[in-house]
C-alpha positions in Angstrom: 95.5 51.9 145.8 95.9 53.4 142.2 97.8 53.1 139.6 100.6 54.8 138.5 100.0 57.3 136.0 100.0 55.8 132.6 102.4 57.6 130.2 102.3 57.5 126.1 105.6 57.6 124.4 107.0 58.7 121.0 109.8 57.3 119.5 111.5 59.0 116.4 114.7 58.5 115.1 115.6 61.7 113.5 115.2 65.5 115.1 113.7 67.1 111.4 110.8 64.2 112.1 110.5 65.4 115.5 110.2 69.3 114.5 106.6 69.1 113.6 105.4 67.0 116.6 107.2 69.0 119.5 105.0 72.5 119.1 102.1 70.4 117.7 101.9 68.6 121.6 103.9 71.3 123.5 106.4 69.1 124.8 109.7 70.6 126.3 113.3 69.0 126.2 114.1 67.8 129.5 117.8 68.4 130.6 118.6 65.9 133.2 118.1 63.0 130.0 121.7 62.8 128.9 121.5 60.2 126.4 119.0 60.7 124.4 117.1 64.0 123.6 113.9 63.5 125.5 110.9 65.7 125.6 107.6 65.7 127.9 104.5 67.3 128.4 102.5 65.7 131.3 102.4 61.9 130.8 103.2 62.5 126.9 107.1 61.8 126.2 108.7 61.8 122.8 112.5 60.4 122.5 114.9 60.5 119.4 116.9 57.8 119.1 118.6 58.0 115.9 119.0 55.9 112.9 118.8 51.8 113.2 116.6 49.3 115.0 119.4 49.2 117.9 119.6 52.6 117.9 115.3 52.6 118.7 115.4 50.1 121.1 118.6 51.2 123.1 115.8 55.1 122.9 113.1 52.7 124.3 114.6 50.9 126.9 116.5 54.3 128.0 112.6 56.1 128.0 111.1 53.5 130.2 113.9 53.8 132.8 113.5 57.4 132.7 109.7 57.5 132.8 109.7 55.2 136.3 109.3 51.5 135.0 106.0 52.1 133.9 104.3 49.1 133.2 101.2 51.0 131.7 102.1 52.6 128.5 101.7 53.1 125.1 104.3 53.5 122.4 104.1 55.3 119.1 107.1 55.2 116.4 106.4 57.4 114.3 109.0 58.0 111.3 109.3 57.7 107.3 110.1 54.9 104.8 110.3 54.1 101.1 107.2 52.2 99.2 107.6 51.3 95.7 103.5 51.3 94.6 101.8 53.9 96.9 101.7 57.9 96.7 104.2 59.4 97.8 103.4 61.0 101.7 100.6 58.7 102.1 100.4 57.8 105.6 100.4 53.7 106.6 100.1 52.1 110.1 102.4 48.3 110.7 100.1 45.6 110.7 103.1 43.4 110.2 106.9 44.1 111.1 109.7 41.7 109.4 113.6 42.3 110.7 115.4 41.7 107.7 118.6 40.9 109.3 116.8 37.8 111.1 113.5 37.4 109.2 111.8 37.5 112.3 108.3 39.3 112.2 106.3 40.7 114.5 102.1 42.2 114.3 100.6 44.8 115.9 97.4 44.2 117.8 95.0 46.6 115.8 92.5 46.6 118.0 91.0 50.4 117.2 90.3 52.5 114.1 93.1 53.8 112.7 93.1 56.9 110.5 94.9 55.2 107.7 95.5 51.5 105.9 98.0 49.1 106.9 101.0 47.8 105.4 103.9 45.3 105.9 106.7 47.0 107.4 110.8 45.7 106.8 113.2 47.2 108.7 116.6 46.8 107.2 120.2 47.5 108.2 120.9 50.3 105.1 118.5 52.4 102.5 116.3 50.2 99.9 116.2 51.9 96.5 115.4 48.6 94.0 111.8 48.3 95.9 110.1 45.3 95.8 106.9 44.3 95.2 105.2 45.5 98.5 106.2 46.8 101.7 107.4 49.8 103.5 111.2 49.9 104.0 112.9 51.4 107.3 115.8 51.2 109.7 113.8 51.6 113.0 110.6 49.2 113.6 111.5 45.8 114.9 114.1 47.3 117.5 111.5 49.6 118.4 108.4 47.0 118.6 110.2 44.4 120.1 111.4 46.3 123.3 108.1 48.4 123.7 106.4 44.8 123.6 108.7 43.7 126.7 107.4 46.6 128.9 103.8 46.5 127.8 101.0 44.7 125.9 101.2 44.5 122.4 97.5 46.3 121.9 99.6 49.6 123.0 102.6 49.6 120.5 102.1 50.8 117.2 104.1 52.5 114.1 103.2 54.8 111.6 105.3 55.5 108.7 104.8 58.2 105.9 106.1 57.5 102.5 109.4 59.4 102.0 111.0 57.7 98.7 109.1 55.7 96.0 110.6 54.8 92.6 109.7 58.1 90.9 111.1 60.3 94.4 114.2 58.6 95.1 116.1 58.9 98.4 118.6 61.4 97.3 115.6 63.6 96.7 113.9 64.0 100.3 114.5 67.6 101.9 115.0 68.1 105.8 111.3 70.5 104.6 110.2 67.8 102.8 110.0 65.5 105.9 108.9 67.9 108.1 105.7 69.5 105.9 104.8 65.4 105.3 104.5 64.7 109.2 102.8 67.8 110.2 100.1 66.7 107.2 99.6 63.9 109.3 99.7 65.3 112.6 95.8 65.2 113.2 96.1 61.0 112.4 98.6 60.9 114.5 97.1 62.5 117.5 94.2 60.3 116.8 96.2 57.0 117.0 97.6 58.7 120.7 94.0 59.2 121.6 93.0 55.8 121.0 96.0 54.4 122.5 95.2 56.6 125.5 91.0 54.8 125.7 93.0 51.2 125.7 95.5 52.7 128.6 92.0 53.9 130.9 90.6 50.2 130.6 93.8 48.3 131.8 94.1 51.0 134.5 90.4 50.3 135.6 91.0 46.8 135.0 94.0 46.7 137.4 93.1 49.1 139.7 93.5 48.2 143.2 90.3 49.8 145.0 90.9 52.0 148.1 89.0 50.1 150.5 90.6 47.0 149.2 93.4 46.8 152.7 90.2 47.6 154.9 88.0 44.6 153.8 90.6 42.3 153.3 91.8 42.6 156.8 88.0 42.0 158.5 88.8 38.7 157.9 91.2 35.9 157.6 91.0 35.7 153.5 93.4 33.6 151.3 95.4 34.7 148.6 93.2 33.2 146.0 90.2 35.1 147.8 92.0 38.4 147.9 92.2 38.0 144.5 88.4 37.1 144.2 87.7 40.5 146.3 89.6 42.7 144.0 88.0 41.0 140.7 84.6 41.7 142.7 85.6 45.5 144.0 86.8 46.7 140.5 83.4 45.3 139.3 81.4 46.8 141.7 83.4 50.4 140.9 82.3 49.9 137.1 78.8 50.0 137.8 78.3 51.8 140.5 81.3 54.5 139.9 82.8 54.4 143.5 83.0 50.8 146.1 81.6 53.2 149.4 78.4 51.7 148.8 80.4 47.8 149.5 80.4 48.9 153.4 77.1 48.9 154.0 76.4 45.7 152.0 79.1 43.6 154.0 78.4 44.8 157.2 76.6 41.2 158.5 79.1 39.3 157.1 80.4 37.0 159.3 83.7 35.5 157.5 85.4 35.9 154.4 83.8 33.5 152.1 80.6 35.3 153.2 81.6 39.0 152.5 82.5 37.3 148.6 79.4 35.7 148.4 77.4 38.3 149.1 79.1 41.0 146.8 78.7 38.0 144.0 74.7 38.3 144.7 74.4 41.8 144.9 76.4 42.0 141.6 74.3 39.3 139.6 71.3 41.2 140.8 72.0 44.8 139.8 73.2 44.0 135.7 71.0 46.6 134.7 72.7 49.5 136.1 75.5 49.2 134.2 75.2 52.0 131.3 
């Protein structure tokens, strides 16, 4: 029985940092989303949720509803902040995300190559101007990552932030143009974090995947729950190595009871590691 159909979200808060990214994926506005403007191209969504962390998780909550309770999915926020020691439009993925209301931090699982370094990421209730020392300074990130994290792993939620304000570009001085030229510099990195996301999304879903002939086998014989559990580990093996389980028929087909159908897939596994590519 598959799998759902994995889908990959965007979050942004504001509509000028969405301009660049809706022709850039072809995604359309969908008119049935009331609550928040929500666009969608396939199984690629992107939602704007407005300015705060409540106001990004309330987006992400609402987008996982909407989407069908998909527990496979990855989530992309995707937004600007202000730096005080970096270039100004430089590009920076979270590796670490501190609320500042509750001091509370948070890190991203950077489990693939991302197009760009890392940085520490505060989200705070109101604009920083006096920078500190390090650190990228939003309103977004920790309402965002900590509801994506309750609907799927942590591997699969990530945020990218390009520098909008530094101490020689204050706030006062970014442009609706401004913001949109800086994201579409960046839209080939972002992409690339989306594709990667997407690799991460195929190996759960192979992972978890119930096999077809899964029902068929299990009801040859009497097996126990901790044995049907046994037979799918073994199935989705047998699927990554030989690319299909049709080929598990004719192997079982002397088997006499249940704890000799799992035996035998176990020995025909152990002897066939080479065909694995």
């Amino acid at each position: 029985m598959p799998l759902q159909q994995p889908h990959q979200h965007l979050i942004v808060a504001m509509p000028i940092e969405a301009k660049a990214l809706l022709p850039f994926f072809g995604l359309k506005k969908l008119t049935h989303a009331p609550t928040f403007e929500v666009y969608r191209r396939d199984n690629l969504w992107l939602t704007i949720s407005g300015i705060g962390k409540v106001a990004s998780a309330a987006a992400v909550a609402y987008t996982y509803m909407l989407a069908g309770h998909n527990s496979f999915s990855s989530w992309l926020n995707v937004g600007i902040a202000g730096h005080g020691h970096v270039e100004l439009g430089d590009l920076f993925a979270a590796h670490k995300i501190t609320d500042g209301d509750t001091g509370h931090s948070h890190y991203p699982s950077l489990t693939y190559t991302l197009p760009c370094q890392t940085e520490e990421v505060f989200t705070v209730p109101k604009p920083v101007t006096d920078y500190p020392a390090h650190g990228l300074f939003e309103m977004e990130a920790s309402g965002f990552y900590y509801t994506a994290t309750r609907f799927t792993s942590n591997e699969l939620v990530q945020c990218l932030k390009v520098v909008s304000d530094t101490h020689h570009h204050p706030i006062e001085s970014i442009t609706p143009a401004w913001i949109e030229q800086n994201i579409k510099h960046h839209l080939e990195s972002i992409e690339q974090v989306l594709q990667s996301q997407k690799a991460l999304l195929d190996e759960l879903e192979v992972a978890h995947h119930i096999p077809n002939n899964f029902e068929a086998i299990a009801q040859k014989w009497r097996f126990s729950q901790q044995q049907k559990m046994q037979l799918q580990q073994l199935l989705r093996r047998w699927h990554l190595i030989w690319g299909d389980t049709a080929s598990v028929e004719s192997a079982i087909s002397n088997c006499r009871s249940s704890r000799e159908c799992l035996q035998t897939l176990r020995n025909t596994l152990h002897q066939q590691p080479t065909t694995l590519d």
